[in-house]
C-alpha positions in Angstrom: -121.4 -9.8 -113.7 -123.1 -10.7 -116.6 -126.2 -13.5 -116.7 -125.7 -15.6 -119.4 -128.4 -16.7 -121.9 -131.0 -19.4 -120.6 -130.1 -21.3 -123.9 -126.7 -22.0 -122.9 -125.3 -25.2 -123.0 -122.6 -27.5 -121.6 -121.0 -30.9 -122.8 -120.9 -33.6 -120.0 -119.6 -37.2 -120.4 -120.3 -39.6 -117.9 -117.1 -41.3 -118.0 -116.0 -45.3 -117.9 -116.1 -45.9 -113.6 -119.3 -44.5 -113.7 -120.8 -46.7 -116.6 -119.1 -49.9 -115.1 -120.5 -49.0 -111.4 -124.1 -48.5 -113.1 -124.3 -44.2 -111.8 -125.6 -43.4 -115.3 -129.0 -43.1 -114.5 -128.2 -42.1 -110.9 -126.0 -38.7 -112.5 -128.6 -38.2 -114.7 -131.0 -37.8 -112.6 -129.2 -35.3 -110.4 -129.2 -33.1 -113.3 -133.0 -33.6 -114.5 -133.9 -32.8 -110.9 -131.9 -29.5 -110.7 -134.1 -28.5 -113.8 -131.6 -28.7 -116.9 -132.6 -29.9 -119.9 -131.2 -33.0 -121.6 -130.8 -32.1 -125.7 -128.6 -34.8 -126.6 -127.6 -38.3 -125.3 -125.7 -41.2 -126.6 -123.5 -43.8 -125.1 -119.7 -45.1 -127.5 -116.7 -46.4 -127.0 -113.7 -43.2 -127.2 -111.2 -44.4 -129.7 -107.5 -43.3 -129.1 -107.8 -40.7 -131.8 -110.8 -39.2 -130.9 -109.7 -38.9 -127.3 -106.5 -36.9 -128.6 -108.8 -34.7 -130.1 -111.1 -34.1 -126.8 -108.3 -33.6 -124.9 -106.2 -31.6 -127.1 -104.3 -29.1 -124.4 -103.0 -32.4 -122.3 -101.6 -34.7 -125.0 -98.6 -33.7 -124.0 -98.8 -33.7 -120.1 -97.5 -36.5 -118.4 -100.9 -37.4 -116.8 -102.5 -37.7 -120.4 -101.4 -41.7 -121.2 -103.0 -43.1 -117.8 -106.1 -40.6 -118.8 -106.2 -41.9 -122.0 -106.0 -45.0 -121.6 -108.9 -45.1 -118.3 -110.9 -43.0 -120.9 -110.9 -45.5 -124.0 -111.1 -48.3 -121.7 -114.5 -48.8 -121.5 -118.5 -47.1 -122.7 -118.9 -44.0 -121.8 -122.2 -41.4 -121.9 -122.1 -38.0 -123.7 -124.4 -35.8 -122.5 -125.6 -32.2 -124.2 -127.4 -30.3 -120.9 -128.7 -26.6 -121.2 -130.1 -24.1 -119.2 -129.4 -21.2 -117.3 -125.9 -20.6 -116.6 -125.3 -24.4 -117.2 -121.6 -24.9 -117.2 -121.5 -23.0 -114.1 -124.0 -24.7 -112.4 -122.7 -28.4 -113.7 -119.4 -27.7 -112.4 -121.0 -26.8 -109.1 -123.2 -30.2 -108.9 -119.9 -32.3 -109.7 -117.1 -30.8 -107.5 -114.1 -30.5 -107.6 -111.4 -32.8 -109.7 -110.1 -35.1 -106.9 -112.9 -37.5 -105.2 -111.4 -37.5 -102.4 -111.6 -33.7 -101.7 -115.0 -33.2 -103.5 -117.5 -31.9 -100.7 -120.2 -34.2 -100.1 -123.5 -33.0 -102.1 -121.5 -33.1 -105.6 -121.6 -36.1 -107.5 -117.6 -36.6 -107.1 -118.0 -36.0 -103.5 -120.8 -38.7 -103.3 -119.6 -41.4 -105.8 -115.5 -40.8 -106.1 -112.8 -41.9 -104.3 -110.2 -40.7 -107.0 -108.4 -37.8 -108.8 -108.5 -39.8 -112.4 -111.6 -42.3 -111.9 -113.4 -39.3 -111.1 -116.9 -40.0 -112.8 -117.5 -36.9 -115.4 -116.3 -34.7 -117.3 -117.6 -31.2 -117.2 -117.0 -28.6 -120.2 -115.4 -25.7 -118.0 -116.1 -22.3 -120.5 -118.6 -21.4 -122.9 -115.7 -21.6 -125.3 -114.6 -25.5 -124.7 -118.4 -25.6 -124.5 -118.7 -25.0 -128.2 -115.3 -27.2 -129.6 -117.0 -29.9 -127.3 -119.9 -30.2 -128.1 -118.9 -29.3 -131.5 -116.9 -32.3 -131.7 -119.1 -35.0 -130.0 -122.3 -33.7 -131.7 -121.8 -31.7 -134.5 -125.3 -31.8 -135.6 -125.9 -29.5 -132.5 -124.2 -26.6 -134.3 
C-alpha cells in the first residue's frame, strides 16, 4: 500500500438538496474540522451541457435524465479540498451513495434520505480527480 502525496486533491460539489436545505456551511465545516484544506470554492448554476461533460460515463445510463435534471435544477457549491489521502478520506466522511444505507457519522448518513438527492458528490480516483477538477477549475492545473 502506497501513501499518497499530502498535496493531493479531490473535487467535491455540494449538490442542489443540500444548497436548498441550507447544509453548505454545515458540510463545510465537517471537512475544515477533519483538517483538509479548502483551495477553491464557488457556487453556479450546472447548465445541461456542462453536466454532460461531468458526467460523461452515465449519459447514456438510464438513471442519467432524472440525475440531470435534479443536478441543473438548482445552485450548487464546487468545492477543491486537499490533503492527505483526500479522496479516500472524503469518500469515507460522506458514505455511501444511497441516504438511506449511509451509516450514521457520514454526511449522507446524517442529512440523506435518498439514493439521487444524496447531498455531494465526491471525485472517486486520483484520475477523475484531475478531469474534475480540471474541468470545474481549470485554473487549478
Amino acid at each position: 500500500m502506497s501513501s499518497s502525496s499530502p498535496d493531493e486533491r479531490t473535487l467535491v460539489l455540494i449538490k442542489p438538496d443540500a444548497v436548498r436545505r441550507g447544509l453548505v456551511g454545515e458540510i463545510i465545516s465537517r471537512f475544515e474540522r477533519k483538517g483538509l484544506r479548502l483551495d477553491a470554492m464557488v457556487q453556479r448554476t450546472l447548465d445541461e451541457s456542462f453536466a454532460d461533460q461531468h458526467y460523461a460515463e452515465h449519459v447514456d445510463k438510464p438513471f442519467y435524465p432524472p440525475l440531470k435534471a435534479f443536478m441543473t435544477g438548482g445552485p450548487l457549491v464546487a468545492l477543491v479540498l486537499s490533503g492527505d489521502q483526500v479522496i479516500e478520506v472524503v469518500r469515507g466522511m460522506i458514505g455511501v451513495t444511497d441516504g438511506r444505507r449511509a451509516a450514521a457519522g457520514t454526511i449522507r448518513g446524517d442529512l440523506s434520505l435518498s439514493n439521487r438527492e444524496n447531498l455531494v458528490h465526491a471525485s472517486d480516483s486520483v484520475d477523475s480527480a484531475k478531469r474534475e477538477i480540471g474541468l470545474w477549475f481549470p485554473e487549478l492545473l
